[in-house]
C-alpha positions as CSV (number, residue, x, y, z in Angstrom):
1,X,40.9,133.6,-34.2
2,X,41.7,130.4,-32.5
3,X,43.9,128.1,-34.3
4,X,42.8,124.0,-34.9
5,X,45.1,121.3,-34.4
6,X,44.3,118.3,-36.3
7,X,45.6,114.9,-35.0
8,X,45.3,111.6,-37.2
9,X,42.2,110.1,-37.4
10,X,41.2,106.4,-38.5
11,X,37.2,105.4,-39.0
12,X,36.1,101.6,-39.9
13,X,33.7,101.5,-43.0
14,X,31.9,98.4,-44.5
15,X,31.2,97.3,-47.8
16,X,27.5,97.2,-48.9
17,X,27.9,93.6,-50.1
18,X,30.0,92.8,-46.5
19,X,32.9,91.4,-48.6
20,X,35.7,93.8,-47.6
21,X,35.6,96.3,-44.7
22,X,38.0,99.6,-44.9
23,X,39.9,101.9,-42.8
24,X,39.7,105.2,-43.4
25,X,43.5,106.6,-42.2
26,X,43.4,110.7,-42.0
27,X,47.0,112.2,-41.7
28,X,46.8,115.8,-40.7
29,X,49.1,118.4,-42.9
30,X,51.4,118.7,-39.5
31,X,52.5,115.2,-39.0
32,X,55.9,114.0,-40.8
33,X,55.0,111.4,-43.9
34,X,57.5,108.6,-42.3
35,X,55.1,108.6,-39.1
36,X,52.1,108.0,-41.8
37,X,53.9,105.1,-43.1
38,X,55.2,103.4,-39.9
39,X,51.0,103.5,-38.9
40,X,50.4,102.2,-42.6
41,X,53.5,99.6,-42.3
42,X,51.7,98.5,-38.6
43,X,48.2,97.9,-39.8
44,X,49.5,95.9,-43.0
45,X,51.3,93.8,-41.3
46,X,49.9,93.3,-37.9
47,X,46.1,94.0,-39.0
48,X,46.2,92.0,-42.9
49,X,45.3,95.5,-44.2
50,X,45.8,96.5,-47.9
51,X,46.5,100.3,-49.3
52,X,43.5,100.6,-51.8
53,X,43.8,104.6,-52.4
54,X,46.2,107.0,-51.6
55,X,44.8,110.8,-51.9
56,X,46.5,114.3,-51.0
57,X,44.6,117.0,-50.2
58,X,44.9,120.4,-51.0
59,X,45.6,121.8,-46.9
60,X,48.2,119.1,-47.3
61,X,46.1,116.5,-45.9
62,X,46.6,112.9,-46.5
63,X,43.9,110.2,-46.7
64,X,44.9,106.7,-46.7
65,X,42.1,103.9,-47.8
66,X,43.1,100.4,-46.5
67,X,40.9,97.1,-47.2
68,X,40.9,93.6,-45.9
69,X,38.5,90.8,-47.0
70,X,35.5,90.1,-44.5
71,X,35.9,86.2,-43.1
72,X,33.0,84.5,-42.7
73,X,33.0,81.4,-40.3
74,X,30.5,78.9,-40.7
75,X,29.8,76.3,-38.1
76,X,30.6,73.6,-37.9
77,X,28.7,71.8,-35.1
């Protein structure tokens, strides 16, 4: 039987109205929780990122939902 090893895993999603778009953060079971949050600390910060959801898995998994508004630029010319 051949054992999986599950890294961290982020995917971009968009809103159907285009007003926010997400990132989906995947924290596999193995990972320590302070690495999780130094990754959630960086995109918050560096990324204007929100936490929208937090959810815990029953393999231990975490899933982290993170939003930011969509800017639109009109222009101007």
């Amino acid at each position: 039987m051949r054992e999986q090893v599950r890294t961290s895993s982020a995917t971009l999603l968009h809103d159907a109205d285009q007003r926010y778009e997400y990132l989906l953060l995947t924290v596999a079971p193995h990972e320590r929780l302070s690495e999780a949050r130094a990754r959630l600390r960086e995109h918050a910060e560096y990324g204007k990122w929100e936490l929208t959801r937090t959810v815990l898995l029953y393999g231990g998994t975490r899933k982290y939902w993170l939003r930011r508004r969509v800017m639109r630029v009109e222009r101007t010319i």
